[in-house]
C-alpha positions as semicolon CSV with decimal commas, in nm:
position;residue;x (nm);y (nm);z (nm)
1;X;-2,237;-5,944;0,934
2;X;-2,083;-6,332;0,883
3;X;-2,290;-6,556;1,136
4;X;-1,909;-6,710;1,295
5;X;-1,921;-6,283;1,416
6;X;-2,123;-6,242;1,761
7;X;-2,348;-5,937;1,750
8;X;-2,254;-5,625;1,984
9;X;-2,517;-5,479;2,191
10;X;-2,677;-5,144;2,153
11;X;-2,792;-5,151;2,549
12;X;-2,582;-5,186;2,855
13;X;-2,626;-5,562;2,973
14;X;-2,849;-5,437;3,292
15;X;-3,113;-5,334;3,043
16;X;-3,093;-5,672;2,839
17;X;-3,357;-5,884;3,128
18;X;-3,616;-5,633;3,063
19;X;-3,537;-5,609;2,717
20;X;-3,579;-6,001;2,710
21;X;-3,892;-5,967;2,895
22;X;-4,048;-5,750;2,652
23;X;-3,943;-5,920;2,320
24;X;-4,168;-6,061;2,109
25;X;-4,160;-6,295;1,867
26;X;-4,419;-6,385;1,499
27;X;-4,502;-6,714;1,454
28;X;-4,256;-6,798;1,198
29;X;-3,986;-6,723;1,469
30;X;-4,097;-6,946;1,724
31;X;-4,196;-7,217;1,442
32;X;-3,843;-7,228;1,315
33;X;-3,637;-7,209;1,695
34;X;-3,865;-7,497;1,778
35;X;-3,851;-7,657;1,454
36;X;-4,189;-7,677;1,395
37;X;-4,495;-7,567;1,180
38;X;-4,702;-7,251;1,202
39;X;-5,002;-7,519;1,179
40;X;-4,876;-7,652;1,506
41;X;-4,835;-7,358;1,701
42;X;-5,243;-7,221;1,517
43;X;-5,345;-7,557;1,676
44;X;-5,191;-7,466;2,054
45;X;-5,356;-7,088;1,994
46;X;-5,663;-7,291;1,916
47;X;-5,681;-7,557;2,209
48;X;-5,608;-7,237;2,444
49;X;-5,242;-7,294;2,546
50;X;-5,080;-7,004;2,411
51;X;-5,267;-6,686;2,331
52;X;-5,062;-6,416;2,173
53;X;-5,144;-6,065;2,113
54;X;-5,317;-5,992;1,787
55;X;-5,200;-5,675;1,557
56;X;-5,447;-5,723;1,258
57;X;-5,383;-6,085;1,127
58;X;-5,045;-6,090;1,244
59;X;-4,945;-6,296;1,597
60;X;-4,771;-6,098;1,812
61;X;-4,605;-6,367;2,118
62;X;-4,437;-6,280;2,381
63;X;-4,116;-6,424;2,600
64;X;-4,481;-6,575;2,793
65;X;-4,552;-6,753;2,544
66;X;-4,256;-6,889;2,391
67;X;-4,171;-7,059;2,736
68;X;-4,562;-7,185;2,745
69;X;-4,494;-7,330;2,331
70;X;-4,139;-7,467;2,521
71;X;-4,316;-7,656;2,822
72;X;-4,633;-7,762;2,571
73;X;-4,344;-7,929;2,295
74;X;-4,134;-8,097;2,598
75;X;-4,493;-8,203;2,734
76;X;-4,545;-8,357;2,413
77;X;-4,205;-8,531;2,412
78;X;-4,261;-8,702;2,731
79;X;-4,590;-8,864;2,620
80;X;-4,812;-8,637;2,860
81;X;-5,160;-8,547;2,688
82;X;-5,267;-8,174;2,590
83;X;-5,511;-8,186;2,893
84;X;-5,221;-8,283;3,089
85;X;-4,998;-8,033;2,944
86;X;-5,298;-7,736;3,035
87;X;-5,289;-7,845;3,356
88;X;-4,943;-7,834;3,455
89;X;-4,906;-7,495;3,269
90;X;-5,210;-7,346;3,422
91;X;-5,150;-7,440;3,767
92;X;-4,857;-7,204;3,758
93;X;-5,111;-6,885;3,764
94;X;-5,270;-7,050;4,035
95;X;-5,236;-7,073;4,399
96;X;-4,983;-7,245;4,552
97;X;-4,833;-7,111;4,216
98;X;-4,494;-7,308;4,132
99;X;-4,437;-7,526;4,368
100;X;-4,756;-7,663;4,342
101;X;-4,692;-7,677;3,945
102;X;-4,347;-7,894;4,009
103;X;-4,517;-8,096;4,267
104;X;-4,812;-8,201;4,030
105;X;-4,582;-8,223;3,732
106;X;-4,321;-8,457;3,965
107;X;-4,662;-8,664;4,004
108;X;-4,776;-8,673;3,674
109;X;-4,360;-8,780;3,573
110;X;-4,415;-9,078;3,784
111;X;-4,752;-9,169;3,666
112;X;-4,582;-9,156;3,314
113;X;-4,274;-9,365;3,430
114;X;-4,497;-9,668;3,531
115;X;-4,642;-9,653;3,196
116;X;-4,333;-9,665;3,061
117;X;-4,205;-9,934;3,292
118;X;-4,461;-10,170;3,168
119;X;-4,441;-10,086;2,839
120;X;-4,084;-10,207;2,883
121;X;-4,183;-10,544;2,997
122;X;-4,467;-10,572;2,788
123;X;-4,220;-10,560;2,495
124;X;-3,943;-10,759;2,624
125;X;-4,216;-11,004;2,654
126;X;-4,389;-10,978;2,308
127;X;-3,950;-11,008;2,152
128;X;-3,899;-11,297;2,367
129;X;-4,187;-11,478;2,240
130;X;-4,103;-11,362;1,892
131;X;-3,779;-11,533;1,930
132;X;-3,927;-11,832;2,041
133;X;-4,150;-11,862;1,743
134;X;-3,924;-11,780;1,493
135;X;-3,718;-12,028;1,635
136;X;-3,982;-12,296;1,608
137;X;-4,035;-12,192;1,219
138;X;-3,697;-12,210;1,166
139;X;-3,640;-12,570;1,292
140;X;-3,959;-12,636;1,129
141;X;-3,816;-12,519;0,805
142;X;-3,515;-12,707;0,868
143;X;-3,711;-13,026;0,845
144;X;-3,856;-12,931;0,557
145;X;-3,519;-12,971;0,349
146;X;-3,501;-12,622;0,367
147;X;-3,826;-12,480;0,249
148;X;-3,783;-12,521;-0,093
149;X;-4,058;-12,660;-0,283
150;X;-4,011;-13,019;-0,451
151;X;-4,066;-13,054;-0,782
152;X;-4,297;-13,294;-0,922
């Protein structure tokens, strides 16, 4: 069947949530939808943020952890660290459950903001003063005739 063609389904669309809530998924699937490697995702299994199912040596990952690879890669993205990242994930299976997730994660997104923030004026600062070096060196040069060397 051509890609452009959308696929029918075989179930009625009130079975499709479960159906979505059962699928699972190998590692190569998730490693290409997320664009990238099966190293990566090994190295999440190994630091205890995802654990999927095991049939012999094969993976077996669930919708679970697809949305827990998801959250870890957007984690990532944002500049939080992987003990970060745990913590936000795990405090979803804990008491006060999700709302205490969000409210921690809306914490830790303003602790990372202020980093940001003075990252922001630490570099404007560091290009300003850039400028006004290369500046000097130029108008030093300038003097010179240039830079070029004399000739004896």
């Amino acid at each position: 069947m051509p890609k452009s063609m959308p696929r029918r389904r075989a179930r009625p669309a009130e079975a499709a949530p479960s159906r979505a809530a059962s699928a699972t998924f190998g590692i190569a699937d998730l490693a290409r939808e997320f664009d990238v490697t099966t190293r990566t995702i090994r190295f999440y299994e190994a630091e205890g943020l995802i654990a999927p199912a095991r049939r012999g040596q094969h993976r077996i990952f669930t919708a679970r952890d697809r949305v827990r690879l998801r959250l870890i890669l957007r984690g990532k993205r944002l500049g939080f660290s992987l003990g970060e990242i745990r913590e936000i994930i795990d405090l979803y299976d804990r008491a006060p459950g999700e709302a205490g997730q969000l409210r921690f994660f809306l914490g830790k997104i303003r602790e990372r903001r202020a980093e940001l923030e003075l990252q922001r004026t630490d570099i404007a600062e560091t290009l300003a003063e850039l400028a006004e070096v290369e500046a000097r060196c130029l108008e030093q040069l300038g003097r010179l005739g240039g830079g070029r060397k004399r000739r004896r």
